[in-house]
N, C-alpha and C positions, 0 to 999 in steps of 0.2 A: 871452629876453634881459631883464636886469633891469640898467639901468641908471640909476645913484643919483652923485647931487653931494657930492664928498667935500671938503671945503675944504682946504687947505693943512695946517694946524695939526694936522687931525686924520688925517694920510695914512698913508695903509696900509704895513705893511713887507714887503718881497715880497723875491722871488730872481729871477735875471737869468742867461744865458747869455751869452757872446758867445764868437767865433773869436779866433785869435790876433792878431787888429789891433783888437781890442775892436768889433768889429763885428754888427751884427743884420739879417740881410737887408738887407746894403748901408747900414745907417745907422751914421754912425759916433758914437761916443757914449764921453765922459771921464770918469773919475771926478770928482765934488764940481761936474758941470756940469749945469743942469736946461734939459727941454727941451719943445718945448708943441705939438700936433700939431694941426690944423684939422679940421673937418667933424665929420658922426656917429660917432660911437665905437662900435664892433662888434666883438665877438671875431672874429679868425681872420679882419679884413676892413679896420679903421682902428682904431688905437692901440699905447700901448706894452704890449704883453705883459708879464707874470710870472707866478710861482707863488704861494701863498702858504704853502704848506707848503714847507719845504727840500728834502726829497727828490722831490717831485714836477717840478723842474729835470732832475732826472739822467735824467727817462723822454722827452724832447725834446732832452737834450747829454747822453752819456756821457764821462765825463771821456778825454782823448786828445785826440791831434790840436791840441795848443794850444788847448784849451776853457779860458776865462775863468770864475768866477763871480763873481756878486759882490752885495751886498746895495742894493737899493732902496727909495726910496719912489712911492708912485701918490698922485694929487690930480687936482683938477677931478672932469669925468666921465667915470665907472668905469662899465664892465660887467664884472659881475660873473657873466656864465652862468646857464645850469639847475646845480640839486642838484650833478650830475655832473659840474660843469664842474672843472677842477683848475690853472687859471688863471684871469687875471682880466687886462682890459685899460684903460687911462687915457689921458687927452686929457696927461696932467703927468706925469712922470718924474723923480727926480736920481738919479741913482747914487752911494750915498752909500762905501762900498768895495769894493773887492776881496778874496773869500774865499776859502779852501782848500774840498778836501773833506771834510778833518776840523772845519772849522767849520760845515757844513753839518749833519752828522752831530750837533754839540753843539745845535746852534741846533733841529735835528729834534726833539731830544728835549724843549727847553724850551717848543717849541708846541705840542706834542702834552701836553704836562704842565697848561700853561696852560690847553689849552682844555676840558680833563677838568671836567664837572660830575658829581659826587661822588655815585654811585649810594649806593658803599659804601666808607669813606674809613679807616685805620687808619693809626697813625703810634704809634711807641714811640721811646723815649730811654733808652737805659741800657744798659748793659755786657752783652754776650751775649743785646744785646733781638732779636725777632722779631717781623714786621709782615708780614699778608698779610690782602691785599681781593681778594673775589672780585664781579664782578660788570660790566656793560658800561659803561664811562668809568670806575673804578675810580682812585683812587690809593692807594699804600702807601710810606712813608716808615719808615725804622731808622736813629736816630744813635746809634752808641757801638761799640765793639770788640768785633768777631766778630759784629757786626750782621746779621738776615738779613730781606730784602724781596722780597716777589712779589704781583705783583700779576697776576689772570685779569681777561680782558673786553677787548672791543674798544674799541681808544683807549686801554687801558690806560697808567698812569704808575706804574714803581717805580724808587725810589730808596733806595738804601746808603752810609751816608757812616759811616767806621771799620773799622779795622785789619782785616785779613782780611775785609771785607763782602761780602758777594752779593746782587747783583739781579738777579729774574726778572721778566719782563714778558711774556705770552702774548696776542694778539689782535692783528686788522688792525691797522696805526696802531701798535702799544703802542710805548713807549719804556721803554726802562732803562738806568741809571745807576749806578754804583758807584764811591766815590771812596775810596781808603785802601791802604795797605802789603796787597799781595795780594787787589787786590777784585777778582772778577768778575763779569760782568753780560752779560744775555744777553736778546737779543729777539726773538720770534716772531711772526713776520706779514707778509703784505705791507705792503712802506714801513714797518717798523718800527725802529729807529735803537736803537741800544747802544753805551755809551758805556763807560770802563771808567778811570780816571784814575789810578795809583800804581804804584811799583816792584812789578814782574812782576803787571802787571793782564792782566785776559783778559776781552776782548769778543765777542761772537758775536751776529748777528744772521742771522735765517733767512725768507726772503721776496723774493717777486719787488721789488725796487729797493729792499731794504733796506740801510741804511747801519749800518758800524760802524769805530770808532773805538776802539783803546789807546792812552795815554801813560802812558811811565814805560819804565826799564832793561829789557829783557828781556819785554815786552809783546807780547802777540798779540791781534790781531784776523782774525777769518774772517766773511765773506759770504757768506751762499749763494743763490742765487737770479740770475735771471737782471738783468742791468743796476746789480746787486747793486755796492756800492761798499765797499770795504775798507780803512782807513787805521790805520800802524803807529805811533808813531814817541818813539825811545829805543833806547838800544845793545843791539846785537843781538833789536831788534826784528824780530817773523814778521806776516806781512801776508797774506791768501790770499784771493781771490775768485774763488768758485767758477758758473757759470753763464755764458751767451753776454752778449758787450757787457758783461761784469763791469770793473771798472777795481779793480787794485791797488793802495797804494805805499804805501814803507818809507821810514822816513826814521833815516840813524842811523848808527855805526859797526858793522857786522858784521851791518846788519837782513837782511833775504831778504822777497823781492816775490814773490809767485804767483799768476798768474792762468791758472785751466784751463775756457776756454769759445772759443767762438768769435767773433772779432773784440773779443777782451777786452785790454787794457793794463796793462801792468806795469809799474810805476818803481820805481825807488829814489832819493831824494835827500839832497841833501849837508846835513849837519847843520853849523847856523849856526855861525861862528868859524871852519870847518874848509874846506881846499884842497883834500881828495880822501876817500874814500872805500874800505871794503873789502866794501861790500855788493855783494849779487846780487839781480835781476830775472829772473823766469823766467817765458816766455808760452808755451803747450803745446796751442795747436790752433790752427787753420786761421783765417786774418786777421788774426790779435793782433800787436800789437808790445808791442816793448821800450825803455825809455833811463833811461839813467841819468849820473849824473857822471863824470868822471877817476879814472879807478882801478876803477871798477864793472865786477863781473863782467857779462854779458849773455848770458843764453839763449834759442834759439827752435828750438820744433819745426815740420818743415814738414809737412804731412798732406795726403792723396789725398781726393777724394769720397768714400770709402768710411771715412775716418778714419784709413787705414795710415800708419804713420812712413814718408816720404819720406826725410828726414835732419834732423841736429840741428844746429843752429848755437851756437860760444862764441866769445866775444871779451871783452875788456878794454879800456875806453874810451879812447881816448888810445894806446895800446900796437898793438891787431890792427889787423894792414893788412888794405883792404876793398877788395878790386880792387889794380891792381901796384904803387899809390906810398901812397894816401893811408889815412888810419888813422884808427880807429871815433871818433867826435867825444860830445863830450859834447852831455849834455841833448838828443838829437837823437833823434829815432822811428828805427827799422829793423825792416821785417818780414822776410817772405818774397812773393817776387812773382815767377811762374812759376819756377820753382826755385832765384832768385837771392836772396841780401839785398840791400835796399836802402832807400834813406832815405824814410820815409814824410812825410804830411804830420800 
């Protein structure tokens, strides 16, 4: 236990869970509101918990179920664990906002960038440049069109900013980035975050609770790994989270949600300005749910202990009757549960 006096001024920024009444083991707790705990401060015993890395929230809440997230800071006294510890707890708290998964995902990438000390450091600027560090904490940076970055070593950070750009990032931790007209980017490792930002960007990140992130038109992001987090979102945006307790979501006109693990979640949501929707959610083993907006397609397969298709369930939000009168509701979970659908929590 290493517990150290953080002042105010100088307060840590952290990541936070809560249930759908913004609550944490019974505490209830506002956004923009601080709150101050008495006694010894001890992980896992007295204080406010968080993470300090982004994705290390999603291995304690995986997104479903009205899972909150949201960005904090810690102050007074902090215990901050052994090495291993992947939290940190505080006597002081405010919850400073409420985030998506896809902000988690961006934010992943900016702390793992930040905290890189520069084994082996390479950065190019110019038209069809190429930038690649090889080495553990490694950064690699390409600005200009048709840019290409990758960065080896653990904690790795690569980044691609220009027209058709690709970033690579390989190692525990690494993060990669690619911003421009056809950029994609791609991260290997556990907890490693890919981010991928421009019309038809494509993100991939591959590791147990790794995050990934596309925005832009026709943008794909895939997850693999288990707890694995996958966010789409842009017209006829593809989203896919591949691994158990994986969480999906699309957001967009025509996007498509996939999650194929067990007890993994699928959304699709309404994209701002708009009343409904012509996207699909699909969750394809045993526990998972679905939900989506008004007009969302919604599929779910049901599976035996042995993995066999039981049956397949579709509906249309707002439209399929679900039982004799009432009809599939937006924004609302439904799994399967002993062979029936029904509205999850």
């Amino acid at each position: 236990m290493t517990v150290k006096l953080v002042p105010k001024e100088e307060a840590i920024v952290a990541y936070k869970a809560f249930d759908k009444n913004m609550q944490c083991r019974d505490f209830q707790y506002e956004v923009a509101k601080e709150y101050y705990v008495e006694g010894e401060i001890k992980l896992c015993d007295n204080g406010f918990h968080a993470c300090i890395k982004p994705v290390d929230v999603l291995g304690y809440y995986s997104p479903g179920d009205g899972i909150l997230y949201a960005q904090v800071l810690l102050w007074g006294q902090v215990d901050f664990g052994d090495n291993n510890s992947d939290k940190i707890c505080a006597s002081n708290i405010k919850v400073v906002k409420l985030i998506e998964v896809s902000d988690l995902v961006r934010e992943s990438f900016r702390v793992v960038s930040n905290s890189c000390v520069l084994a082996e450091e390479s950065h190019t600027t110019g038209y069809q440049a190429a930038s690649s560090a090889t080495g553990d904490q490694a950064a690699s940076s390409a600005t200009g069109d048709r840019a290409a970055s990758s960065a080896t070593g653990d904690q790795a950070a690569s980044s691609a900013t220009g027209n058709q750009a690709a970033s690579s990032a390989t190692g525990d931790r690494a993060a990669s980035s690619a911003t421009g007209y056809q950029a994609a980017s791609s991260a290997t490792g556990d907890q490693a975050a890919s981010s991928a930002t421009g019309y038809q960007a494509a993100s991939s990140a591959t590791g147990d609770r790794a995050a990934s992130s596309a925005t832009g038109d026709r943008a794909a992001s895939s997850a693999t790994g288990d707890r694995a987090v996958s966010s789409a979102t842009g017209d006829r945006a593809a989203s896919s989270a591949t691994g158990d307790q994986a969480a999906s979501s699309a957001t967009g006109d025509q996007a498509a949600s996939s999650a194929t693990g067990k007890y993994s979640t699928s959304e699709v949501k309404l994209e701002e300005g708009k009343t409904s929707c012509n996207s699909v959610a699909i969750a394809t083993n045993f526990g998972s749910k679905v939900r989506g907006p008004k007009g969302a397609g919604l599929v779910l397969v049901d599976r035996n202990s042995n993995g066999d298709i039981v049956s397949i369930w579709s509906a249309i939000v707002g439209k399929t009757k679900i039982g004799k009168s009432q009809r599939v509701k937006p924004d609302t979970w439904y799994m399967f549960e002993d062979g029936k659908v029904v509205e999850a929590e």
